[in-house]
N, C-alpha and C positions, 0 to 999 in steps of 0.2 A: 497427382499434382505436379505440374512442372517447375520446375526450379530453375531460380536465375539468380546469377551474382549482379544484376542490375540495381538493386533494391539493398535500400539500408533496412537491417534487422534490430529489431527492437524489441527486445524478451522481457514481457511481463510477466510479473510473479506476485501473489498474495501471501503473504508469510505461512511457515508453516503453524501446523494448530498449537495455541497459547493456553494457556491455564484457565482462563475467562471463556473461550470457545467451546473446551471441552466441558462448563459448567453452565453454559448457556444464558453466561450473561453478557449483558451490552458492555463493550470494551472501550471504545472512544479513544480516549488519551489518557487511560490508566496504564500503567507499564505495567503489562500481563508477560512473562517470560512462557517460552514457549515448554510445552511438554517434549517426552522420550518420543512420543509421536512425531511433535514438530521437529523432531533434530531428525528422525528420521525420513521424514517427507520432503524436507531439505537434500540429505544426499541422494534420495530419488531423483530428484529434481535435476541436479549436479549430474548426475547419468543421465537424465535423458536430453541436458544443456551438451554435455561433449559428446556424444553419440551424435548428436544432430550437427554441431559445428565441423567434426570428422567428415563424416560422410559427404558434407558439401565445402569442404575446405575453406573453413572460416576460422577465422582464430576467435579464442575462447573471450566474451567481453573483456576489452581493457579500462572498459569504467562502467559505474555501477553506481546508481543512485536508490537510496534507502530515506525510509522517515528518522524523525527522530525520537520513536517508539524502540524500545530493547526487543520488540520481538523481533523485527526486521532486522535490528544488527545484530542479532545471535542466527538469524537465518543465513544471511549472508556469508557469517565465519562462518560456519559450517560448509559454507560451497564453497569460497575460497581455500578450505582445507579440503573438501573434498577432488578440487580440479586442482591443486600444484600452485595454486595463485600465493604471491603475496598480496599483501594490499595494506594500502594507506589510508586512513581516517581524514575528512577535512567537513566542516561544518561548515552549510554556505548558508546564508542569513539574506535575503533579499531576493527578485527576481532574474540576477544578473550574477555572471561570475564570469574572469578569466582564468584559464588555467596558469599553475607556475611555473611549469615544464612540460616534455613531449610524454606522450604514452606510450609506455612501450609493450612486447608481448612478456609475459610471464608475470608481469604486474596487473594491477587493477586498482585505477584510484576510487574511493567509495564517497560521493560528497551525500553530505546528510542534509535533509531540509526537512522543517516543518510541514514545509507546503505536500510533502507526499502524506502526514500524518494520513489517520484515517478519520472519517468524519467524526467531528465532535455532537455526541449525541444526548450534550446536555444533564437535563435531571435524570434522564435512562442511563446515563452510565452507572457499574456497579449494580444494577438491577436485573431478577430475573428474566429473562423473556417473556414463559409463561405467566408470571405476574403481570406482569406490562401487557401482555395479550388482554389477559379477566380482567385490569385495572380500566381499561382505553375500549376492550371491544373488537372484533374483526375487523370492521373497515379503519375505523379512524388509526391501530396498530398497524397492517399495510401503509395507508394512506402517507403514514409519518415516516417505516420503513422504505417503500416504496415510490413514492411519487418524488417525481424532479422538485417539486417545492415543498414537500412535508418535510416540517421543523420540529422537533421535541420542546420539549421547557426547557428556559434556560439552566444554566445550572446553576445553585450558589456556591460558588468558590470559595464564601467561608466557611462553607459544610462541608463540599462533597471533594476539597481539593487538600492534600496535605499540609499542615501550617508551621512554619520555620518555628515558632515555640506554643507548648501546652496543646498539639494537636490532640480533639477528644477520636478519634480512632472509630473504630466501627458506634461507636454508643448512638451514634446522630442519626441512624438508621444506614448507612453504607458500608456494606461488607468493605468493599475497593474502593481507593480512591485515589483521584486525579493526582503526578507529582505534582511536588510546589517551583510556580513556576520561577520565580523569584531563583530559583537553584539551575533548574534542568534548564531553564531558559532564558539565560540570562544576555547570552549573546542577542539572542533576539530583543531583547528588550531594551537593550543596547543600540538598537538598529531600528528602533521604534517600529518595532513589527506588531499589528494588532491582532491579534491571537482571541479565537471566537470562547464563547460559550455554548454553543447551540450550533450546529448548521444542517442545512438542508443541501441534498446532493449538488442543487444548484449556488452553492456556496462554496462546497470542495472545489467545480470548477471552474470557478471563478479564481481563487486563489491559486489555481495549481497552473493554468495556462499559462500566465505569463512565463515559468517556472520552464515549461515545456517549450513556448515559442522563444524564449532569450536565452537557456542555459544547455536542454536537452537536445535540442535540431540543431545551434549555431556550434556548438563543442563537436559533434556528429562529425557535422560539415567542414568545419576546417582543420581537423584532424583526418579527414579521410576515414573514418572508421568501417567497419565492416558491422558492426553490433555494440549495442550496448546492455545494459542489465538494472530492469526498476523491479526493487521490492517494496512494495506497498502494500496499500488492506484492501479491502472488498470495495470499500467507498474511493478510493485514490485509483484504484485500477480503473473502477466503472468510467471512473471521469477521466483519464486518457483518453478510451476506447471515445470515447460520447467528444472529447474535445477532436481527434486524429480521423476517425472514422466520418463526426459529421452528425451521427446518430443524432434523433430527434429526441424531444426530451418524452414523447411517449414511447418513444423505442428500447430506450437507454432504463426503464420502470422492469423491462424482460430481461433482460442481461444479470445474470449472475456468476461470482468469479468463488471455485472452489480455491479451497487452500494447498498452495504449494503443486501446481499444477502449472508448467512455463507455459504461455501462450504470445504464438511470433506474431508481433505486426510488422509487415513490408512496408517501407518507404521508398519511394520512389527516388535515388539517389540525386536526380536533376534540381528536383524541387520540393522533394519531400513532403511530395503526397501520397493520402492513403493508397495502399493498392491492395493490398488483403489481410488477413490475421487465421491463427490454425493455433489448434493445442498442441503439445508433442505426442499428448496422450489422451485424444478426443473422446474416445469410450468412457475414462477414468473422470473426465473434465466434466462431463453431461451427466453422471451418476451424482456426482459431489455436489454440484451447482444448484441439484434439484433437493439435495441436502442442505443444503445454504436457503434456499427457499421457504422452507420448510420451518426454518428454526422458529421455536417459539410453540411450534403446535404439536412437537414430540420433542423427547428427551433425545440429543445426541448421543450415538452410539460410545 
């Protein structure tokens, strides 16, 4: 592959593996913290992020956008401890943001948004996969996992979501459940953000684009950067690649994103458009992804 400094870098990353992943349930917007696994697939990640900015003389992201999911910000520490980074916390609420100052090298500002959450997957969060397979069926479980417009059930928030007083806890039939948002999200709510119950992939990017076209490309561009860094889930990645690449919405049904595995997309500095995308560690990417595929029809290792 030839290499150019022409092209803005934009390093995707799916958090690494959570407590829910390794248990093979649907995670949604349960704040699932990540296992010894995930801390560790993180500093992989972190080597094979400065390995690759070395070698082709790029400084190491100076900003980083994550959900506002705990797996992704316990991912993120971990890289920023792993690469020498500081970094600063800012929660951006809406599809717009100015920065407050310049970015400099050895820092990294980290703004957190909703909008990367991972999709909200309804009354299947908290729930096995394999059950959710034998409950729903083969096609109609792809169909809802898989297709651009398959939706799960909504959820009930006074069930399946934590409640500021007398929450009845697992009894209601949900091991995990949703934080309350009333608490984690309160800014948002502040900012009259309408925060789903249910989405379909075509829903993550719906909500994440404008996110990408007013905050991601324009911050890019008038800061000059060389790279930036998104940590997001399986569903927030897809919908990048599917918003930046173009990808058809039956294309975007093949595409799966392992955990904790950086994958570059090139932008084209002029106009920042797509021009290609690679794993750092394509072999590892292809074995995991077909593992990601899979879920639900065998126990994770």
């Amino acid at each position: 592959m030839t290499f150019t400094n022409n092209t803005f870098k934009l390093i995707l990353l799916r958090h690494g593996q959570s407590e829910l992943n390794h248990e093979n349930i649907f995670c949604g917007w349960i704040d699932a913290a990540l296992t010894q696994k995930g801390k560790d697939q993180a500093k992989n990640a972190s080597t094979l992020i400065k390995d690759y900015c070395q070698t082709h003389t790029i400084p190491l992201p100076q900003v980083g956008y994550i959900s506002r999911l705990i797996r992704t910000r316990q991912t993120i520490d971990v890289m920023l401890a792993e690469m020498n980074l500081k970094g600063s916390y800012e929660v951006v609420s809406g599809s717009k943001y100015q920065p407050k100052g310049e970015f400099k090298q050895g820092h990294t500002s980290v703004l957190e948004t909703w909008r990367l959450n991972e999709r909200h997957y309804g009354a299947w969060q908290g729930k096995r996969k394999p059950d959710i397979l034998k409950e729903y069926g083969e096609d109609q479980y792809m169909y809802i996992r898989r297709d651009y417009q398959g939706k799960p059930p909504h959820a009930d928030l006074n069930r399946e979501m934590l409640q500021e007083v007398n929450d009845q806890g697992p009894s209601t039939g949900y091991d995990f459940k949703e934080p309350n948002r009333h608490l984690k999200y309160h800014i948002e709510e502040q900012n009259d953000e309408e925060l789903p119950s249910s989405e379909s992939l075509k829903d993550v990017v719906q909500r994440l684009e404008p996110f990408i076209r007013n905050v991601v490309i324009p911050v890019s561009q008038r800061n000059h950067l060389e790279s930036s860094l998104i940590i997001g889930h399986g569903s927030s990645v897809r919908s990048i690649l599917k918003i930046l690449q173009g990808l058809s919405d039956e294309e975007i049904k093949n595409v799966d994103i392992a955990n904790a595995t950086p994958l570059v997309v090139e932008l084209d500095k002029q106009n920042f458009q797509f021009v290609r995308r690679y794993y750092l560690d394509p072999e590892k990417a292809k074995i995991d992804a077909e593992k990601v595929r899979r879920e639900g029809f065998q126990p994770n290792p």
